[in-house]
N, C-alpha and C positions, 0 to 999 in steps of 0.2 A: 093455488088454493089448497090450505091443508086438507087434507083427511084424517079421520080416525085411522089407525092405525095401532097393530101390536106388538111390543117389545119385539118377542120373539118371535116374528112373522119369516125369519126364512132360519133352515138349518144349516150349520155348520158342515164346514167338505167333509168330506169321509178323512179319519183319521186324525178330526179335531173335535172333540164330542165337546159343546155347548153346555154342558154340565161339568167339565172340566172349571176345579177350583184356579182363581189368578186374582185371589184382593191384594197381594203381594207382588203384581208384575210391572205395574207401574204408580206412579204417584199418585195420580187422579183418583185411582180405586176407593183405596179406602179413606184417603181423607175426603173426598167428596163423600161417601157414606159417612161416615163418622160427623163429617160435618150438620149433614142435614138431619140425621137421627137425633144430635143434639139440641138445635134450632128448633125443632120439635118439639120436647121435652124441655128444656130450659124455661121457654117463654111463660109457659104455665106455670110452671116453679115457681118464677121468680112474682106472677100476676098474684098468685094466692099468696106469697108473704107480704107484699104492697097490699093486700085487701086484708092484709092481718087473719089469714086463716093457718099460716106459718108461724116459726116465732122470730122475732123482729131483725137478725141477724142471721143469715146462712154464710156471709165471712168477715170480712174484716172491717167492712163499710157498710151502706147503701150503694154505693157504685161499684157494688158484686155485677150488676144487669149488665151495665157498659162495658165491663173489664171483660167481662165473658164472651159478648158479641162482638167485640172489638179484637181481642187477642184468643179467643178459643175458637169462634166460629169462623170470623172474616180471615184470620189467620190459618186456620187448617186450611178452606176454599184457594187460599193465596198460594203458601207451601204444594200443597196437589197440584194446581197448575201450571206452576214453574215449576214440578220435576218435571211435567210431562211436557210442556212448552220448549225446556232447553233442551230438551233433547231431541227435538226434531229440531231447533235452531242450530244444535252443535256435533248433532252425529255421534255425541260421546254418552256415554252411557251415564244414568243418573241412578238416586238409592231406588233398589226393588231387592226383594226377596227378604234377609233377615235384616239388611238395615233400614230397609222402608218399616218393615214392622218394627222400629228398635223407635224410630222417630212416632208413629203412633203411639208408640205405649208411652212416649215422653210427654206426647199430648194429653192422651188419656190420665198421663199422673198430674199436668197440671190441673184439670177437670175437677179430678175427686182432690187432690188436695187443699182448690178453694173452698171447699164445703168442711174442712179441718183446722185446727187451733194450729196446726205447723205452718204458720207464715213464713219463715225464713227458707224450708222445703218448698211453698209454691212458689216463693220469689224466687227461688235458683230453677225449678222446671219451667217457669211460664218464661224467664231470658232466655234459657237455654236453647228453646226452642226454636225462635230466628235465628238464633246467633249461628247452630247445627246447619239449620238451613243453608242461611249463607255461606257457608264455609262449602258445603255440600253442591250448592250452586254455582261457587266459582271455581270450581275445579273444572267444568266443562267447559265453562266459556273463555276461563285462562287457558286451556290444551286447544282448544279451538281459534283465537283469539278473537273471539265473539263481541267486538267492545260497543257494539249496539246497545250491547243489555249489560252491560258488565252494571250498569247503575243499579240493577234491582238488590246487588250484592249491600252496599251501601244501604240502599234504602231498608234492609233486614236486617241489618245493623241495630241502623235507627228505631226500628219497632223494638227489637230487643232493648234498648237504654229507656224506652218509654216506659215498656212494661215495667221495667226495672225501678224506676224512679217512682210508678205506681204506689209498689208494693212499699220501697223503703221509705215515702210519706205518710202511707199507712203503718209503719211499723217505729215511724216517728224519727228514724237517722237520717232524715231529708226533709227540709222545710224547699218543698216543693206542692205544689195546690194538687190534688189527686185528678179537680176540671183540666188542668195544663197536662197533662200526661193522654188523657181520652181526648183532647181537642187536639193534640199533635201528630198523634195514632189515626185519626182520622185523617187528619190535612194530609199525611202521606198514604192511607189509601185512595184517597180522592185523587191525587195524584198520580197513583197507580194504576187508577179506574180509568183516566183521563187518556194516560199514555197508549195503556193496550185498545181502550175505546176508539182512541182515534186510527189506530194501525187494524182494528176487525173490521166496526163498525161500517165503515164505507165499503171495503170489499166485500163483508157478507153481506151485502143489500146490492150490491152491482153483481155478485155472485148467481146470488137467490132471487133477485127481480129482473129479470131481462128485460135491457131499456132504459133502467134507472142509472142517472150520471152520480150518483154518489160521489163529490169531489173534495179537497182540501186545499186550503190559500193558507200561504208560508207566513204571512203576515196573523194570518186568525190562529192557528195552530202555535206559534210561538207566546201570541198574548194571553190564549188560555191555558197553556202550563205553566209560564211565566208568573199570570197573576195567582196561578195555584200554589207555585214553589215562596209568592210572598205574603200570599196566608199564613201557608207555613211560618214564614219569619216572624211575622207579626205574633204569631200566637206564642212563640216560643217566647217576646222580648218581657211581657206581651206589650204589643200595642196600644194606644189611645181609642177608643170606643168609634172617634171621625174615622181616624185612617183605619182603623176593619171595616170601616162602612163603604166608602170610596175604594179598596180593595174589592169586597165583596161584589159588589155592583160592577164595577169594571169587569170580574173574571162572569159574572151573571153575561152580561153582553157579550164577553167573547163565546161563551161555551153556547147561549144559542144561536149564535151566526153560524157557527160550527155545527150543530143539529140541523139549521137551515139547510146547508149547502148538502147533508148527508140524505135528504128530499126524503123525510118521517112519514109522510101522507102516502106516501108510495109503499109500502109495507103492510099493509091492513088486511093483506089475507097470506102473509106469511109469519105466525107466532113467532118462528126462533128467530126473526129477523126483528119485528114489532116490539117483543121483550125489549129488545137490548136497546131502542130506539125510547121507547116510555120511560125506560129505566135511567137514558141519558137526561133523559128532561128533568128530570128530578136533582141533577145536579144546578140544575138553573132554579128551581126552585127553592132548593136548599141555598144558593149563594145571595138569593134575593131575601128570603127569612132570617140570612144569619145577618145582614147589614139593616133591618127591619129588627132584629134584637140588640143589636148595638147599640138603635136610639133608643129602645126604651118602646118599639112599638107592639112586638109581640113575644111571647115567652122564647127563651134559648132552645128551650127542650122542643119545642114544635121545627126547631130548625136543624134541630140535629137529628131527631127522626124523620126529616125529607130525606135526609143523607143517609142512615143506615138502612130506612126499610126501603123507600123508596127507591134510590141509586145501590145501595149497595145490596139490598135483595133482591131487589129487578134483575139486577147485574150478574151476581154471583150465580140467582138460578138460573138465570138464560143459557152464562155459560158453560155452567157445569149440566145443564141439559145437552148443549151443543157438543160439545167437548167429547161427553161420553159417550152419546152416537158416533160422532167419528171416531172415536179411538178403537171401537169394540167393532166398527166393522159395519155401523146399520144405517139404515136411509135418516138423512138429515130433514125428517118433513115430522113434525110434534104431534103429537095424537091427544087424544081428548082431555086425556087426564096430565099430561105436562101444560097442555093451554089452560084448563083448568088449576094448577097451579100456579100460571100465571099471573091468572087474572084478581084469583087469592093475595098474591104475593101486594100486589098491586093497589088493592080492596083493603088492606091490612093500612097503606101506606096513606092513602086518602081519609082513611075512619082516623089516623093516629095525629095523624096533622091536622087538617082542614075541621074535621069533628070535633079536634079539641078546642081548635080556634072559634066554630062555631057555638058550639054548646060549652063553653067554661063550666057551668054547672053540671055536665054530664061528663066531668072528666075521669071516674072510674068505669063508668061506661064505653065510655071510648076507647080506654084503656082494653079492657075485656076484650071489646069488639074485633079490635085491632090484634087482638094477640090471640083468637078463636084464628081469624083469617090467616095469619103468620102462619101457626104454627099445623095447621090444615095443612097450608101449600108444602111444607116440607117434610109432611107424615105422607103427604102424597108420593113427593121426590122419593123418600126413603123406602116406601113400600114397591113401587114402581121400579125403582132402579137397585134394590141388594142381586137379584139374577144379574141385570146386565154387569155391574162395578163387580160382580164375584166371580164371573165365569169364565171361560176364554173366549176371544175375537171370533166374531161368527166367521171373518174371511179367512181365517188359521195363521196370522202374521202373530205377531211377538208385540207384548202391550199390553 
């Protein structure tokens, strides 16, 4: 059972003062802050130009909202936890100090330069930035020959060429659909969500629940990546409206067999285990509205906000709550105000779908509602967590 609990509830040994600055020691630091100061800030931004209290363009499109949570938000979250990921996978040392900050400021320029007439500048910072990564990333796992994960290199690749194909149909040198760019960018976080899901999830719930069989079948685990990697295909070719439908529902079935066997009921009194379990189901529910928008039966947009706020803000704050507890040295059990977060994050993702689908006519409402709750949950994250992401390790290790 949680407890409230505080941040700062034990000090640092002698000799490693707790106020000692470190947003520069590992990856996680600052792009997890940066991340969620933004997620914060953006949603309202972008709610008050949709309600026309802005003026009707802050960049290049209307799909300023998507580009942003998809390659600035979900993107920093990604990049922070693969530096900090590979390098307990690989022993080798990943960017900290002046080139972890060189990679921030890279983000930080694609940021302010969507809000600028310089589209050709934010189209060379917003690639730049996986592509950095990647390179940056397989430098450890080639020194190591880590070829578990060598895929995530590729996959940062790929986000880079999305973004990129983004910008240059918005800048008109690419007759490519700007929807085909954010539906491909997702299919590979989902995928990404998918892979590390399956490799935490079960262990942190056999971890954290004593007793709990959390298991995996070789058969279920191959069909829900499987059917996830021919999403992907489909969406790129793109597909026939039947076959995304019979995809979708197929990977719907696999992914919650795979929840099943993870025993989700068993979790209810431990948050940083429960997050990440809610947050899975949400891909099931995203794979069931996206083949349910295929025929024609409910809006797209209800189906891709299962998958961002849902799965991938469940997801991302869980981890990046989990993460930075371990990393910094402090007890792994969520106190009031990250369960509170939670349950925002979550509350955000039910008002945006299910609200909209219920009430059609209160769709700026729901809108609103959903984006009060968002952007709460991660003014909470950011308020709660600039001490611990800024300061050094309570147990005085290196991180």
């Amino acid at each position: 059972m949680s407890k409230p609990s505080t941040i700062d509830e034990r000090q640092a040994p002698s000799g490693v003062p707790a106020a000692k600055f470190a947003l520069w020691a590992l990856g996680f630091r600052p792009f997890y802050l940066l991340a969620s100061i933004f997620a914060a800030l953006s949603i309202p931004l972008w709610i008050a130009q949709y309600a026309g209290y802005l003026p009707a363009a802050l960049a290049h499109s209307p799909a300023w909202h998507g580009h942003e949570m998809l390659f600035g938000y979900t993107l920093a979250v990604i990049v922070g936890f693969l530096f900090t990921a590979s390098r307990n996978w690989t022993g080798q040392p990943t960017p900290s100090g002046a080139a972890l900050l060189a990679f921030a400021l890279l983000w930080v320029a694609g940021r302010v330069l969507m809000l600028t007439p310089y589209a050709m500048a934010a189209a060379i910072a917003n690639a730049a930035l996986p592509v950095a990564a990647a390179i940056a990333l397989a430098i450890p796992l080639w020194k190591s020959r880590n070829q578990r994960n060598y895929f995530f290199v590729p996959l940062l690749m790929l986000l880079g060429a999305a973004v990129l194909a983004m910008h240059l149909s918005w800048l008109g040198l690419l007759a490519w659909p700007e929807r085909a760019s954010l539906l491909v960018g997702l299919d590979m976080v989902l995928f990404i969500i998918a892979v590390m899901g399956g490799r935490v999830i079960p262990m942190f719930t056999n971890n954290g629940i004593p007793g709990t069989l959390a298991t995996r079948h070789p058969l279920i685990e191959k069909l829900a990546l499987g059917s996830v990697l021919l999403l992907l295909v489909a969406d790129v070719l793109p597909a026939p409206a039947a076959l995304i439908t019979i995809i979708a529902l197929t990977a719907a079935l696999a992914h919650a067999a795979r929840l099943y066997l993870w025993q989700p009921w068993r979790t209810l009194r431990t948050p940083l285990v429960w997050v990440l379990h809610a947050a899975y189901a949400w891909i099931v529910v995203y794979l069931v509205l996206r083949a349910s928008a295929a025929l024609g039966l409910v809006a797209e947009a209800l189906a891709l906000h299962a998958l961002t706020i849902g799965a991938i803000g469940g997801m991302t704050l869980g981890m990046m709550t989990r993460t930075a507890r371990g990393h910094t040295g402090r007890p792994l059990v969520a106190d009031r105000y990250e369960i509170a977060a939670f349950v925002l994050v979550l509350c955000a993702a039910l008002i945006r779908v299910f609200g909209g689908m219920i009430f059609p006519d209160a769709y700026l409402g729901t809108l609103i509602g959903s984006g009060i709750c968002w952007s709460l949950a991660f003014t909470l994250y950011a308020i709660r967590y600039w001490p611990v992401l800024s300061r050094a390790r309570l147990d005085g290790k290196p991180g």
